[in-house]
Each structure stands twice: as C-alpha cells, then as structure tokens.
MIDRENZA-133072 format. One line per field, with one value per residue (C-alpha): residue number from 1; x, y, z; residue in three letters. Coordinates in steps of 0.02 Angstrom, whole numbers, m for minus. Layout:
# MIDRENZA-133072
seq <- c(NUM  ...) $
X <- c(X  ...) $
Y <- c(Y  ...) $
Z <- c(Z  ...) $
type <- c(ALA  ...) $
***
This chain:
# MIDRENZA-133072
seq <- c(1  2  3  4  5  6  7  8  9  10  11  12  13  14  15  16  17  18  19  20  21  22  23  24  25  26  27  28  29  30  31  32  33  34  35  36  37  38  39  40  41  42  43  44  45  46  47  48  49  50  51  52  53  54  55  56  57  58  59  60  61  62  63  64  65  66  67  68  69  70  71  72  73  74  75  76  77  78  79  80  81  82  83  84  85  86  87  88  89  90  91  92  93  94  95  96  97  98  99  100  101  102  103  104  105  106  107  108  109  110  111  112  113  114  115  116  117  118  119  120  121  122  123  124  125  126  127  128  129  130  131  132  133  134  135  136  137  138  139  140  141  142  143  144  145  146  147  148  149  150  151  152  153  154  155  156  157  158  159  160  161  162  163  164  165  166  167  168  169  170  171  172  173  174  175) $
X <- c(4731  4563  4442  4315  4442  4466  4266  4254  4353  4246  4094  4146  4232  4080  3981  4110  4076  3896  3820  3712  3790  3713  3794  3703  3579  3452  3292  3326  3498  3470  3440  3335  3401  3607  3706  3768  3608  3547  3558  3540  3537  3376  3303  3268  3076  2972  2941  3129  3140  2979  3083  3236  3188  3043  3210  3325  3181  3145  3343  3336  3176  3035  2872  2782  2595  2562  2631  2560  2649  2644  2478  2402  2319  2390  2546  2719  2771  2690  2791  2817  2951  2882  2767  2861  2774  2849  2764  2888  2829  2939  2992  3080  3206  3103  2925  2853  2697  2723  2577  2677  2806  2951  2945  3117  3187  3255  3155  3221  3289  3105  3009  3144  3111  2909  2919  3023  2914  2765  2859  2905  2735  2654  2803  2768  2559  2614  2735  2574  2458  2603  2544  2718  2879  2881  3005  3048  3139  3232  3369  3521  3573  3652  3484  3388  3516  3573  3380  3362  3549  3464  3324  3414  3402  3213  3189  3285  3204  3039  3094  3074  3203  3289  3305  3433  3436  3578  3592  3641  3493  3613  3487  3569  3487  3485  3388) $
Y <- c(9363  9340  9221  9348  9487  9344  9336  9513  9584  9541  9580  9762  9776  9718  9844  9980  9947  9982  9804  9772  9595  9480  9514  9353  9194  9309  9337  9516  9521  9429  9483  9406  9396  9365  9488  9352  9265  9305  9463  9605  9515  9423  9251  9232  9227  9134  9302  9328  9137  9170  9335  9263  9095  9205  9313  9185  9087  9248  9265  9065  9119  9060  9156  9158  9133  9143  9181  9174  9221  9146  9228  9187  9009  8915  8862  8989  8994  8937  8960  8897  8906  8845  8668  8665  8687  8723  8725  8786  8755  8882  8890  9018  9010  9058  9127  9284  9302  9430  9380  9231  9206  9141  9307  9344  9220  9062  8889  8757  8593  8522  8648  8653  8490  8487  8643  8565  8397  8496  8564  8406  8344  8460  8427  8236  8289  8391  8242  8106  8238  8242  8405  8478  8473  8503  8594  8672  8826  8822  8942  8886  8877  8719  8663  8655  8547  8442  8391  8388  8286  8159  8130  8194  8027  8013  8200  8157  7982  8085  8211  8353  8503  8602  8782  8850  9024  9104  9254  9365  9328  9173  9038  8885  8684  8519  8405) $
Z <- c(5777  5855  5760  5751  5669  5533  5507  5506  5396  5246  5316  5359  5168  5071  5202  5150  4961  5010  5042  5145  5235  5389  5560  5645  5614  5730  5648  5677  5592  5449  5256  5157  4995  4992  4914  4782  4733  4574  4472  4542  4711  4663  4608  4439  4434  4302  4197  4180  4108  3992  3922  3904  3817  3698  3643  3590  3513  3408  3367  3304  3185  3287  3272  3458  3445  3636  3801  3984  4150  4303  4338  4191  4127  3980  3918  3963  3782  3609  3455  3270  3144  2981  3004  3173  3353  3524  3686  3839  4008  4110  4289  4397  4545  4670  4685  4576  4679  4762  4917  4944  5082  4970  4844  4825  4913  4819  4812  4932  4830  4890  4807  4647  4648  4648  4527  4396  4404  4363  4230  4144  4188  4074  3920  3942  3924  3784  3701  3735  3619  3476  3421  3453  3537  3737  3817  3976  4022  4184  4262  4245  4452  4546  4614  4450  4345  4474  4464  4254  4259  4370  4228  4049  3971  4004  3944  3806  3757  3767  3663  3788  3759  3907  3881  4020  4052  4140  4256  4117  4017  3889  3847  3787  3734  3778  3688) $
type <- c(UNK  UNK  UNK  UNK  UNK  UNK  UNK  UNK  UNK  UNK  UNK  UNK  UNK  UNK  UNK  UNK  UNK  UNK  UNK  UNK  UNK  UNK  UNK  UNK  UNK  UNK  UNK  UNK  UNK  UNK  UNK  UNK  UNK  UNK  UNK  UNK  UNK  UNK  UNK  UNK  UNK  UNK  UNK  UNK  UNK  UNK  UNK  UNK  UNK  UNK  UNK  UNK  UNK  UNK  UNK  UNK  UNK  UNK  UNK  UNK  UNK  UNK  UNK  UNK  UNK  UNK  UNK  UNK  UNK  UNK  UNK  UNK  UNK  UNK  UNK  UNK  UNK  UNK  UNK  UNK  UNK  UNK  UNK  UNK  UNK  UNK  UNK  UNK  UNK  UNK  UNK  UNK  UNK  UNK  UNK  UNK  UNK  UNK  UNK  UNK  UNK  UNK  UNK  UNK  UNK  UNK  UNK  UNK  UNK  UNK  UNK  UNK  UNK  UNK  UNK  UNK  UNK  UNK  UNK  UNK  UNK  UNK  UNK  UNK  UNK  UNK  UNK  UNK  UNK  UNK  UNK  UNK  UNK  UNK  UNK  UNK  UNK  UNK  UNK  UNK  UNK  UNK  UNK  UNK  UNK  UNK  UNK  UNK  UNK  UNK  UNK  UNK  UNK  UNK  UNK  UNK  UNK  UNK  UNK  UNK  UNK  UNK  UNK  UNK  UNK  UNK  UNK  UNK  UNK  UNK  UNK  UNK  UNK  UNK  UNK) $
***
C-alpha cells in the first residue's frame, strides 16, 4: 500500500467523525488550533486557571477576598482561611487577549518559559513581604511542568505552592 493511503486514512476518519484535520504545512491548509489541544480544542487561558484554582480553594474552606483577570491590575487570586493568607499568581497556556496574535494558539516553550518566570517572580516578591503564602497556578500540560520540575526545590525552599490545574478543571498541590 501506497505511503500516502497509510497517512490518509486517519485524516479522512477523524474528517468523517466531523473534525476538522490539516491536509498540508501550507499556510492555506493549516488549522490553527489542533483538534487534541486542550478542552474543547483550546488552550487553557489564564481565566480558566483563576476559576479553577478559586473553586477548589473554596471546596478546601478558603474565603477569596480578591480576584483580577488577565486584564485587570493586581494580584490573580487573594484568599484567607482563618489567620491564613494566599496570594496566587496565575498563568494560562496560551494567550487570553484576544488582539493578540497567539489567542488561541498555545505558548511556545520560550514564552511558557518567560510567563511562568514572571509568575514565580511575583510569589518570590510576595514571600520577601511575609505577609502571606505565594503561590502560582499553572495548567497542568508537558511544557509548564517540565519548567516548575526544573526549579521545585527552589519553589519549595521558598515556600511557594504550585496549584496545577488539569484540562477537566482537577486542581491538585505541590508545596
């Protein structure tokens, strides 16, 4: 059989399932957002984070005292739980500005990279004022914890948590 009956065959039965599936590299012919990226097809932006980590922190008996999206100033997440503070920095997988060209499109391990520095940036300011414990809240995809791995025992020596948020919404620790 042909080579390109072997590459074709799932390309016509994900198209007969009703996906919509690349037929070249050519500007023209590509999609931009793979069929198996995401939920829903789609990056998980930083609003998707926010919401997921602000639920489980109200299932674990936090109270949240402030929140700001990615087009907002101020920290992502503020909550307490008794004498306890929490301030979440969070970060997306990909861009939730719409204007922007990356919107929808996953961030390349460069700009994972820069994103999740200024995210543990901010927890180490936050750590330095000891007014409460930093944390970040990151999606839970290859490119983002091979990144955190690569620094846990500094965020850990620092005292900065790691909330992970998966594509069905799970949020689970490190610290």
């Amino acid at each position: 059989m042909p080579a390109d009956d072997n590459q074709s065959r799932p390309r016509i039965a994900l198209e007969a399932l009703g996906y919509t599936v690349e037929s070249d590299k050519q500007a023209g012919q590509k999609i931009t957002r793979p069929i198996l990226f995401g939920e829903d097809g789609r990056p998980q932006i930083s609003h998707d984070v926010v919401s997921a980590v602000m639920a489980y922190l109200r299932a674990d008996g936090w109270q949240i005292e402030s929140t700001a999206l990615a087009t907002q100033h101020g920290d992502d997440i503020v909550a307490t739980r008794g004498a306890e503070r929490l301030v979440v920095e969070a970060k997306g997988e990909g861009s939730s500005k719409a204007h922007t060209a990356k919107f929808g499109q996953a961030f390349n391990k460069g700009q994972a990279s820069t994103h999740i520095a200024v995210a543990v940036l901010r927890s180490l300011r936050v750590a330095s004022e000891g007014t409460a414990t930093p944390a970040i809240a990151l999606p839970s995809v290859h490119s983002h914890r091979h990144e955190v791995d690569r620094v846990a025992p500094a965020l850990s020596k620092a005292g900065i948590w790691v909330f992970w948020v998966a594509q069905d919404g799970g949020v689970s620790v490190q610290n």
